[in-house]
N, C-alpha and C positions, 0 to 999 in steps of 0.2 A: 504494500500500500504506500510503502514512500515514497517510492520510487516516482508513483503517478502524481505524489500530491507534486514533488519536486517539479515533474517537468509542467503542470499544468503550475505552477508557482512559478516557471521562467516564461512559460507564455504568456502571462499574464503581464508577468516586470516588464517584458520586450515590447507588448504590446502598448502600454500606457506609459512609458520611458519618454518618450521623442513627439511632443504635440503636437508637430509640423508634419510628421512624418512617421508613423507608428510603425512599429514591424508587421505583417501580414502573412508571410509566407509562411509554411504549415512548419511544424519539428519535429523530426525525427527522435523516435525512444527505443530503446530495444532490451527488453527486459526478459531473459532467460531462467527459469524457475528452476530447471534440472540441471543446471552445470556446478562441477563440484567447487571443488579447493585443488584443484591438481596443478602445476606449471603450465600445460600447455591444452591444447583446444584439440579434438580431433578434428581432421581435414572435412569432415561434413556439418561440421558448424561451421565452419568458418565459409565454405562453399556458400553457406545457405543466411551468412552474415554479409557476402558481396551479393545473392540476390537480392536482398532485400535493399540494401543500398542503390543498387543499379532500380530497382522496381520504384523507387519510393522516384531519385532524380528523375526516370521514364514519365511520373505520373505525375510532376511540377512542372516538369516540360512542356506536356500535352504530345509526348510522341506515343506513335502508334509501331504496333508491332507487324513489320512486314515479311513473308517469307518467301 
């Protein structure tokens, strides 16, 4: 739950910050429940932490997926 109150506590600071000029653009959060304490990430998190990066910029963009 902190996690969320945080980021929705920096949307909020970002948004009401700057009077002339408020922030708008959405932000990114990415909150994993099931990873340990271990040193490092197996290579299917981390695969599935650049799609969702590449997914989220695709979806500010308004690009479309063409094949």
């Amino acid at each position: 739950m902190g996690k969320y109150r945080e980021g929705m506590t920096l949307q909020y600071v970002l948004c009401t910050s700057i009077e002339d000029t408020p922030q708008v653009n959405p932000i990114i959060g990415r909150i994993d429940r099931k990873s340990g304490h271990g040193a490092g990430r197996p290579t299917k998190k981390m695969i599935d932490e650049v799609a969702d990066r590449y997914s989220f910029m695709a979806n500010i963009l308004g690009a479309s997926w063409t094949e």
